[in-house]
C-alpha positions as CSV (number, residue, x, y, z in Angstrom):
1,X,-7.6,17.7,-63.6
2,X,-9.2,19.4,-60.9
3,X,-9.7,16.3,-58.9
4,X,-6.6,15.3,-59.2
5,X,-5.5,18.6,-57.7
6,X,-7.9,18.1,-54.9
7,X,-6.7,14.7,-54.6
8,X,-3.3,15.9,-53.7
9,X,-4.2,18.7,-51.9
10,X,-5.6,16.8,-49.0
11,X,-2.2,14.9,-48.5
12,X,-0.4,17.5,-47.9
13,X,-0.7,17.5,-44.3
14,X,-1.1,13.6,-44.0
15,X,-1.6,13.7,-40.1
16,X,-4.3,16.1,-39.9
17,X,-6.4,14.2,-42.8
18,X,-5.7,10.8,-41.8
19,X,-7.4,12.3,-38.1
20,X,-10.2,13.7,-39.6
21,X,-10.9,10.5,-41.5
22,X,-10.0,8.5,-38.7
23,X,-13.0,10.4,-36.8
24,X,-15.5,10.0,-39.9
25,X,-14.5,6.2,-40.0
26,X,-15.2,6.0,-36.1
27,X,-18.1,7.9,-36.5
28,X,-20.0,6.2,-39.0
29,X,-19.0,2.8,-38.2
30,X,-20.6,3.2,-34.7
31,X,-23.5,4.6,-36.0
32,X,-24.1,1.9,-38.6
33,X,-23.9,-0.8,-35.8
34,X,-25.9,1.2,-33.4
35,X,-28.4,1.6,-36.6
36,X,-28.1,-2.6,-37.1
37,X,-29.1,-2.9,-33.2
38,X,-31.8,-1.1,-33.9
39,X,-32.9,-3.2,-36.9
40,X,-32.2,-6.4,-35.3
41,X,-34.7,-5.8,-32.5
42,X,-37.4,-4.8,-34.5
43,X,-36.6,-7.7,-36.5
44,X,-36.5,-9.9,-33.1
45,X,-40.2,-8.4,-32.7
46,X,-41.4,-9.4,-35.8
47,X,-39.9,-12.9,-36.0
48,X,-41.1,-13.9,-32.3
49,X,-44.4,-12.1,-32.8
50,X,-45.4,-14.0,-36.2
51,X,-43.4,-17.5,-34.5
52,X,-45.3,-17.5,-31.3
53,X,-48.7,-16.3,-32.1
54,X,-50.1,-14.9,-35.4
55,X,-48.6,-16.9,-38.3
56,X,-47.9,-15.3,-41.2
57,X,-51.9,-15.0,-42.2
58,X,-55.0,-15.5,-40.5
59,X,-58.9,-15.9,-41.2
60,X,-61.3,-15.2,-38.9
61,X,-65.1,-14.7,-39.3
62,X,-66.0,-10.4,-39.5
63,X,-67.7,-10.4,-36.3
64,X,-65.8,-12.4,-34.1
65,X,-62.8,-9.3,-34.8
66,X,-65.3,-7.6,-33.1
67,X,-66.2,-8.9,-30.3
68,X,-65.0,-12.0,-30.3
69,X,-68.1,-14.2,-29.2
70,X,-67.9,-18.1,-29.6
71,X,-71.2,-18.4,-31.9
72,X,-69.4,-16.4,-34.5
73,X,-67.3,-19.3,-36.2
74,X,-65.7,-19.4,-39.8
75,X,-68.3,-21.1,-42.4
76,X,-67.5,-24.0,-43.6
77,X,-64.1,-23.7,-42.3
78,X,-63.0,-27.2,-43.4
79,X,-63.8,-26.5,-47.1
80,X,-61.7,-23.1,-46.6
81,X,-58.6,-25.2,-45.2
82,X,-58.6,-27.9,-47.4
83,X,-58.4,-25.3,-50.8
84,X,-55.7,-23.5,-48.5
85,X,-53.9,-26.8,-48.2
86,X,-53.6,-27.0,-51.8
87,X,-51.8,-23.0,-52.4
88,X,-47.5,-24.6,-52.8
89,X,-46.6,-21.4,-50.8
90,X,-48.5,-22.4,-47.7
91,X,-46.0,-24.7,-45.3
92,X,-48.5,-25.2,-42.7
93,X,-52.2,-24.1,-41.2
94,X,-53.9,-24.8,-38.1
95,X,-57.5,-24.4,-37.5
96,X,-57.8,-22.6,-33.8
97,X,-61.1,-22.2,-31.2
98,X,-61.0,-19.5,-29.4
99,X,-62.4,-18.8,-26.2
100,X,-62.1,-15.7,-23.3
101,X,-62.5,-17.7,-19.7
102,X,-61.3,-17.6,-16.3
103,X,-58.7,-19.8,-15.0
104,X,-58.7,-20.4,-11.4
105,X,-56.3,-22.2,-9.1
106,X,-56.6,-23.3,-5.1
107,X,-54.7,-20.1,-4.3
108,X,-55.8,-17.6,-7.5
109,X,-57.9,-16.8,-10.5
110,X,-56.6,-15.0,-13.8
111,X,-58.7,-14.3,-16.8
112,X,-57.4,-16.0,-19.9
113,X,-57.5,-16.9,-23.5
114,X,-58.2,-20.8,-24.4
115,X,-56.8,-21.5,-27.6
116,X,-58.4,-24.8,-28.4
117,X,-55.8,-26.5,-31.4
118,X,-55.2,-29.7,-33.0
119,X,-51.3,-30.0,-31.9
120,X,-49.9,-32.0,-34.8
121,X,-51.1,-28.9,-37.0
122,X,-50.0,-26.0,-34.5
123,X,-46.3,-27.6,-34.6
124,X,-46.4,-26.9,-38.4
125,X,-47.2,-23.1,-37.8
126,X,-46.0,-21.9,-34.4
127,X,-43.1,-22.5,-32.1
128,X,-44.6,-23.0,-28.8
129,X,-43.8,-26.6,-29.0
130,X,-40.4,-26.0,-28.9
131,X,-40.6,-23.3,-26.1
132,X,-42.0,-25.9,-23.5
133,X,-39.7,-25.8,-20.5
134,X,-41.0,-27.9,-18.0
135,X,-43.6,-31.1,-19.1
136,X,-44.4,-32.1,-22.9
137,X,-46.5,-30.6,-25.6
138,X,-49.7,-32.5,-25.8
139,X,-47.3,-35.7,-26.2
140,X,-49.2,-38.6,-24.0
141,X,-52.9,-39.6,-24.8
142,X,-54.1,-38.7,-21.1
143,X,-57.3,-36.6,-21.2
144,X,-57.6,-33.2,-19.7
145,X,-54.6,-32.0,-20.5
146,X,-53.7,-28.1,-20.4
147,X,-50.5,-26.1,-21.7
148,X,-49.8,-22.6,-19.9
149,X,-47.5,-20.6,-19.6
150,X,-44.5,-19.6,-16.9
151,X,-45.9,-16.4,-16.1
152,X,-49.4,-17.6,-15.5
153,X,-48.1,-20.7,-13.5
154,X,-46.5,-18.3,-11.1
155,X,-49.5,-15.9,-10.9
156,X,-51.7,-19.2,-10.2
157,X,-48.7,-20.6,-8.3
158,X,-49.3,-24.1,-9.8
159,X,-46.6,-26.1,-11.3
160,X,-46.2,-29.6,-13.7
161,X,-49.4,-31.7,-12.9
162,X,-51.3,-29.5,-10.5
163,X,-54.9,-29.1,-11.4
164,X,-56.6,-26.0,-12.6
165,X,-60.7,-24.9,-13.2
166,X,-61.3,-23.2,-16.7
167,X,-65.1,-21.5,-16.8
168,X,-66.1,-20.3,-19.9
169,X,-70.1,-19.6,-21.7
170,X,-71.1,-22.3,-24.2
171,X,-73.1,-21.5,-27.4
172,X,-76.3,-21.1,-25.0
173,X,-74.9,-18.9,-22.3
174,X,-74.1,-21.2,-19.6
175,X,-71.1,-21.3,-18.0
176,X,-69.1,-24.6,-18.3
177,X,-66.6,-25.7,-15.4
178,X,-63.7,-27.6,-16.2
179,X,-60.9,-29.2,-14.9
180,X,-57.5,-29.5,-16.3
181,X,-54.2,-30.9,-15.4
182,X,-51.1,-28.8,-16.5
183,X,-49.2,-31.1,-18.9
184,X,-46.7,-28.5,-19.7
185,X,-45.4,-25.2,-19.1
186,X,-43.8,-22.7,-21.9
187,X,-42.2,-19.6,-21.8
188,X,-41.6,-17.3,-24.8
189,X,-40.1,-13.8,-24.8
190,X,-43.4,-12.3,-23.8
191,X,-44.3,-12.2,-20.5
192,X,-47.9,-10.6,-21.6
193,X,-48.6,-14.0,-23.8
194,X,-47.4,-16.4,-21.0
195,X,-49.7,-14.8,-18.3
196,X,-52.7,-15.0,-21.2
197,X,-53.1,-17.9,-23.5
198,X,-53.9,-21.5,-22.2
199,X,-53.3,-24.5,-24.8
200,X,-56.0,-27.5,-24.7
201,X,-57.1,-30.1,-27.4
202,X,-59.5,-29.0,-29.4
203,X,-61.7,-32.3,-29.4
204,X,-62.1,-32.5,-25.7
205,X,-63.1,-28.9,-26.0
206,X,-65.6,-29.9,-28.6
207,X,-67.2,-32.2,-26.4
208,X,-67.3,-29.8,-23.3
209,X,-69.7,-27.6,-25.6
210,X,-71.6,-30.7,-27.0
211,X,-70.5,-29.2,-30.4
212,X,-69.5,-30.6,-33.5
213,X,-66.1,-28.8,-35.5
214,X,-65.8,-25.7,-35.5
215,X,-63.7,-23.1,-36.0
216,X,-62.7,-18.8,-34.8
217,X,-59.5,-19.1,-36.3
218,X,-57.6,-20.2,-39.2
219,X,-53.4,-19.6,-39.0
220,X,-51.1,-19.7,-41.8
221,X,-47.5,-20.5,-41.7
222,X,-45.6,-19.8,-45.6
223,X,-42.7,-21.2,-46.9
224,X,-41.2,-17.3,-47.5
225,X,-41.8,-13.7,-45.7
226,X,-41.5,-12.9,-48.9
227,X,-44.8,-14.8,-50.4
228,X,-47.2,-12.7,-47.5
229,X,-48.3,-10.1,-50.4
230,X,-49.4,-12.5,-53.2
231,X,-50.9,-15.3,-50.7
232,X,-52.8,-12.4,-48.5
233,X,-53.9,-10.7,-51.9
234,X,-54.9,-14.4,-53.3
235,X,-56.8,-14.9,-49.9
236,X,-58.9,-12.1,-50.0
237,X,-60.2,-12.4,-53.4
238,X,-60.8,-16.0,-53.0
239,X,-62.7,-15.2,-49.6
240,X,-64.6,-11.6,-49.9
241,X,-66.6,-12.9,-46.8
242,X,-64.5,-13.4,-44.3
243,X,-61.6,-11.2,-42.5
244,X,-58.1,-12.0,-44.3
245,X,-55.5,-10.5,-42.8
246,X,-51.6,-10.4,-42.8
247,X,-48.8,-9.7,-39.8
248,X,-49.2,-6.3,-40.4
249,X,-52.5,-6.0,-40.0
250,X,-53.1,-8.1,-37.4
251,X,-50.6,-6.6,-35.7
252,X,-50.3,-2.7,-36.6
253,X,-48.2,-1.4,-33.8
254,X,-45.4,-3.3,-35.2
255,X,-46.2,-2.2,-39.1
256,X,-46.4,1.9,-37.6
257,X,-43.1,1.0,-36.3
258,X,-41.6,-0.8,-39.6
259,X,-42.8,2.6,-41.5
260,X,-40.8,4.7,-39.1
261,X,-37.8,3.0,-38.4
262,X,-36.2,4.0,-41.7
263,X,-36.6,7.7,-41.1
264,X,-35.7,7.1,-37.4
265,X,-32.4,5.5,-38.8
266,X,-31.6,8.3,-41.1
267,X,-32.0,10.8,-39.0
268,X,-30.1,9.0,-36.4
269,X,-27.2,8.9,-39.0
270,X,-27.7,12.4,-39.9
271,X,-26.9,13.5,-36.4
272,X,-23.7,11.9,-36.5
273,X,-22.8,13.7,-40.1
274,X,-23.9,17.2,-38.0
275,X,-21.7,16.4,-35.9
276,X,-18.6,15.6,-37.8
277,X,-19.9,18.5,-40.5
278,X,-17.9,21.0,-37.7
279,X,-14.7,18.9,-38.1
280,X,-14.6,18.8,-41.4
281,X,-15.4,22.5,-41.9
282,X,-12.7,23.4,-39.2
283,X,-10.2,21.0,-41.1
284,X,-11.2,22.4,-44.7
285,X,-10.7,26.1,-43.2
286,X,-7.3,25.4,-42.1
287,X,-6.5,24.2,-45.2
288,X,-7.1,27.1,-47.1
289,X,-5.9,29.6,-44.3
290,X,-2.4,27.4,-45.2
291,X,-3.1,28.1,-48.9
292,X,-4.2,31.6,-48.8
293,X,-1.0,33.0,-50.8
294,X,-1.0,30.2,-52.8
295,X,-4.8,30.5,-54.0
296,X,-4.1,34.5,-54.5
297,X,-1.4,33.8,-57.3
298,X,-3.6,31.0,-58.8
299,X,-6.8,33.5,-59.4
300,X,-3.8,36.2,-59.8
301,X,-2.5,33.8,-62.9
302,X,-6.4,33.5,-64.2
303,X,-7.7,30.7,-62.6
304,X,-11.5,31.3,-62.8
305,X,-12.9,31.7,-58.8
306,X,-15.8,29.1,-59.9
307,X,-13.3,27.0,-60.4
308,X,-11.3,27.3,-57.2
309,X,-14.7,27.0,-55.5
310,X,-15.2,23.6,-57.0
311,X,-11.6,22.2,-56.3
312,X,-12.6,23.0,-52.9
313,X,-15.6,21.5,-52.9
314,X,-13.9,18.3,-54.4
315,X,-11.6,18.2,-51.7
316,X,-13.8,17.8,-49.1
317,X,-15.9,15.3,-50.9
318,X,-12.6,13.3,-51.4
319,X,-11.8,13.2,-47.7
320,X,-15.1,12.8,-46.4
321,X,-15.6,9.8,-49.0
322,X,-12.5,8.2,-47.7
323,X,-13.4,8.3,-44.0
324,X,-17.2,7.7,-45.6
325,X,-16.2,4.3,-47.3
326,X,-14.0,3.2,-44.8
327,X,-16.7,3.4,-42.1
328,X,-19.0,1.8,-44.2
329,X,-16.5,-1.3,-44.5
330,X,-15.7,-1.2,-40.8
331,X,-19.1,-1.2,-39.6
332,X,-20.1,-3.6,-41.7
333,X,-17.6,-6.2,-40.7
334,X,-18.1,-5.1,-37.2
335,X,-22.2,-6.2,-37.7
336,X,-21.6,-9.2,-39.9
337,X,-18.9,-10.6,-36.7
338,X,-21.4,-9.7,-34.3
339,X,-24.6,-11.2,-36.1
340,X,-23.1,-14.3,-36.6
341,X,-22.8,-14.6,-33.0
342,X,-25.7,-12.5,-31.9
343,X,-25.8,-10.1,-28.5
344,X,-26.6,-12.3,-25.2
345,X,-29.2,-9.9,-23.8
346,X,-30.0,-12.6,-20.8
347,X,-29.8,-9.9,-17.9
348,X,-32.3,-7.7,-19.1
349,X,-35.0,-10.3,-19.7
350,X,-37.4,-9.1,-17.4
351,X,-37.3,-6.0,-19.3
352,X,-37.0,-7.2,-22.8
353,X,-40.1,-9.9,-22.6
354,X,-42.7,-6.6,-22.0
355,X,-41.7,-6.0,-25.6
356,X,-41.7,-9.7,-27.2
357,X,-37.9,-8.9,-27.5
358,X,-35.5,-11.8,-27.6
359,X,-32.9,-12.2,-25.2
360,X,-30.1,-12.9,-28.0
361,X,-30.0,-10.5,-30.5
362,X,-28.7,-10.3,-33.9
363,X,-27.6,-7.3,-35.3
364,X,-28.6,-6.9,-39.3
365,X,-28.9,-3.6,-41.5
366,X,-30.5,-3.6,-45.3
367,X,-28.2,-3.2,-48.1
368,X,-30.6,-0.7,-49.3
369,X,-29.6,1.3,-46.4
370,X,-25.9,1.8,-48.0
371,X,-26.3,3.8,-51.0
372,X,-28.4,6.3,-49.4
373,X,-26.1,6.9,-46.6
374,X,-23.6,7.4,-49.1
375,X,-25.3,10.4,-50.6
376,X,-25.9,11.9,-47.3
377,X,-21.9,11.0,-46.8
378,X,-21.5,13.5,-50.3
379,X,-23.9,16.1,-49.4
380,X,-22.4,16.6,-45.4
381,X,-19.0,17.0,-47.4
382,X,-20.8,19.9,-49.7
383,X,-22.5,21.7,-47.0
384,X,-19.1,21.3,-44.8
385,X,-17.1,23.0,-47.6
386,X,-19.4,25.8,-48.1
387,X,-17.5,28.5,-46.5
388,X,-14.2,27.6,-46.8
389,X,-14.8,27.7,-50.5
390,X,-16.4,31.2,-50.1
391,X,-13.7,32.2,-48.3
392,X,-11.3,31.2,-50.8
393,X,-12.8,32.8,-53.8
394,X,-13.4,36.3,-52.1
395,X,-9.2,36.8,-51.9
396,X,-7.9,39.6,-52.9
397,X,-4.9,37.9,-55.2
398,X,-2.8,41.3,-54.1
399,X,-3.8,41.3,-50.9
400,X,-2.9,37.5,-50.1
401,X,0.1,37.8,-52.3
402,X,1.7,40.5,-50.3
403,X,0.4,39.3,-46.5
404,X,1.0,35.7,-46.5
C-alpha cells in the first residue's frame, strides 16, 4: 500500500521527476562507459602483455629468475615439454634461450635481450609473427637471420637486410661476436619490448656456443584464460624444482592493478551518486514542502510518523531506481555499440605504446559489476531521503494544517 502511494506520489509533478531521472540516467550511463573504458584498457594490457611476450605460463630454472646467467638452464627440459605436450588444456609451448647481449650497428650500439626460439613453436604461443611489418618471420632457409623490432631499428638506424653484430658471454666467459642480417622488423604496442628483444633461431645459436639443446625458458600458450589456475596449480606440483609461474606473477604490476581496479571503479561510480545525492535530496525536499498540509492531516488522522518516514523513503528509492535502471540499460547499450566497433586510439600511439596499450580499444564491463552498483543505486536513494523524511515526520499536524 505504501508503495503504491509512493509510486504515485512521485508523478505528481511529472516534469520535475522525469528531470531528476533524466540526470540519474545521464549520469550513470556516462559513468558506466567511462568505467568500461577503464576496463577495456586494462584488459588491452593484459591481452597484449600475455600475446606478445609471457604466454599464459612459464618455467624457468630458480636461479636464472635471479640473475639470469646462461649456465643456469631448465633440467632435462625436453622431458618437461614433452609431459606438458600431453596436458588437453595446453594449445601451444615453445622452448626459449635467453641471452642479455649487445647489439651494435655501423652508426650505434643498444643493449638487448636475444631470445633464441624454434619459430614453428613460438607461432603457436605468441603473436609476433603476425606483428612483422616490414620482411618475414623466419620464413626463408637463409642462415643468420635476426628479427628486431621498429624501435630498435630506428635507434640502430638499420632497416630490412642491413647487417648487425650481437656480443654475448658463452658458457665459459668469452664473449662471442656475431653477425646477423635483419630478416624482419615487428612492432607491437610497446615501444619498451621493440627497443629490447632480438628474435634469432635457436639452432644457429646453439652452434655459436658449441652447445648442445638447451633451454632458460619454457612458454605456455592455453586453450582458455580460464584454465591458468588448474594448469599453474598442476605445474607446480608436478615440478617442485623449478620456478612455475603464471601472468600474474610474472608480471605483478598488472595483477596490483587487477586487485585495485574494482575499488577504483566503485568509487569512481560513487562520486557520481554524491553527486546526484544533492539533486535528489533538493527534489525530495520540494516534494514534501508541496505536501506539508497534506502530511499534517495524514499524522492529524493517525497515520503513524514511522510510517510517513518510510513512504518517503520509498519514494525516493522508486525515482532513483527508475533513473538507476534506465542508466544501467543506456549505458550498456552505449558499451556493447561501441565494443563491437572498438575506439581508434591511433593519434595517441606514441603515448599509449609506453603502457603496452593498444591503439583500438574496446570498451567491456563485468556483469558482476551490475548488481552491486544497483545497491549503491538503493542506498544513495536512502541517504538522499534522509532529511526530507525527518522533516516530514517532525510536523506539527496543527501547525501545517493551519499555515499551508
Amino acid at each position: 500500500m505504501l508503495f503504491i502511494l509512493a509510486w504515485r506520489n512521485i508523478w505528481r509533478n511529472k516534469k520535475r521527476s522525469l528531470i531528476v531521472i533524466a540526470a540519474i540516467t545521464a549520469g550513470l550511463s556516462c559513468g558506466l562507459f567511462a568505467s568500461a573504458v577503464m576496463y577495456g584498457m586494462y584488459d588491452s594490457l593484459i591481452n597484449t602483455t600475455i600475446d606478445r611476450e609471457l604466454g599464459h605460463i612459464q618455467i624457468h630454472s630458480p636461479k636464472f629468475e635471479d640473475e639470469k646467467i646462461i649456465t643456469d638452464t631448465i633440467p632435462d627440459f625436453q622431458s618437461v615439454v614433452s609431459n606438458i605436450k600431453n596436458i588437453s588444456e595446453v594449445s601451444g609451448i615453445s622452448s626459449r634461450v635467453i641471452i642479455e647481449a649487445m647489439c651494435s650497428s655501423p652508426t650505434s650500439s643498444r643493449g638487448v635481450k636475444i631470445t633464441g626460439i624454434i619459430p614453428d613453436e613460438e607461432k603457436k604461443v605468441t603473436s609476433i609473427h603476425n606483428q612483422i611489418i616490414e620482411g618475414n618471420y623466419f620464413e626463408s632457409n637463409i642462415p643468420s637471420q635476426i628479427v628486431i623490432g621498429k624501435k630498435l631499428a630506428d635507434n640502430l638506424d638499420v632497416k630490412l637486410k642491413s647487417k648487425i653484430v650481437l656480443s654475448f658471454q658463452d658458457f665459459d666467459g668469452n664473449i662471442v661476436y656475431a653477425a646477423f642480417r635483419v630478416s624482419g622488423i615487428f612492432k607491437t604496442e610497446s615501444s619498451i619490448y621493440d627497443q629490447s628483444v632480438v628474435f634469432i633461431n635457436q639452432r644457429e645459436l646453439f652452434e655459436l656456443l658449441n652447445q648442445s639443446a638447451f633451454s632458460h625458458e619454457i612458454v605456455l600458450r592455453l586453450k582458455s584464460f580460464q584454465q591458468v589456475d588448474s594448469v599453474f596449480a598442476k605445474l607446480s606440483k608436478s615440478y617442485p624444482l623449478l620456478s612455475v609461474k603464471d601472468w600474474k606473477l610474472l608480471s605483478p604490476e598488472i595483477k596490483i592493478y587487477y586487485d585495485i581496479l574494482d575499488i577504483q571503479l566503485y568509487f569512481f561510480m560513487g562520486i557520481i551518486l554524491f553527486a546526484l545525492l544533492f539533486g535528489i535530496t533538493n527534489t525530495m525536499l520540494m516534494s514534501v514542502i508541496e505536501r506539508i498540509r497534506e502530511i499534517g492531516i495524514l499524522i492529524a488522522l493517525g497515520m503513524k510518523r514511522s510510517r510517513i518516514f518510510v513512504m518517503i523513503i520509498l519514494e525516493t528509492i522508486a525515482l532513483s531506481l527508475v533513473g538507476g535502471i534506465a542508466g544501467l540499460i543506456f549505458g550498456a547499450i552505449i558499451i556493447a555499440i561501441v565494443s563491437s566497433t572498438g575506439i581508434n586510439l591511433s593519434a595517441f600511439t606514441e603515448g599509449l605504446s609506453q603502457f603496452s596499450i593498444s591503439t583500438v580499444l574496446y570498451p567491456v564491463l563485468p556483469l558482476t559489476f551490475y548488481p552491486i552498483l544497483t545497491l549503491m543505486i538503493i542506498l544513495s536513494a536512502i541517504i538522499a531521503a534522509i532529511y526530507p523524511a525527518i522533516k516530514a515526520i517532525k510536523l506539527k499536524p496543527a501547525t501545517a494544517i493551519r499555515t499551508y
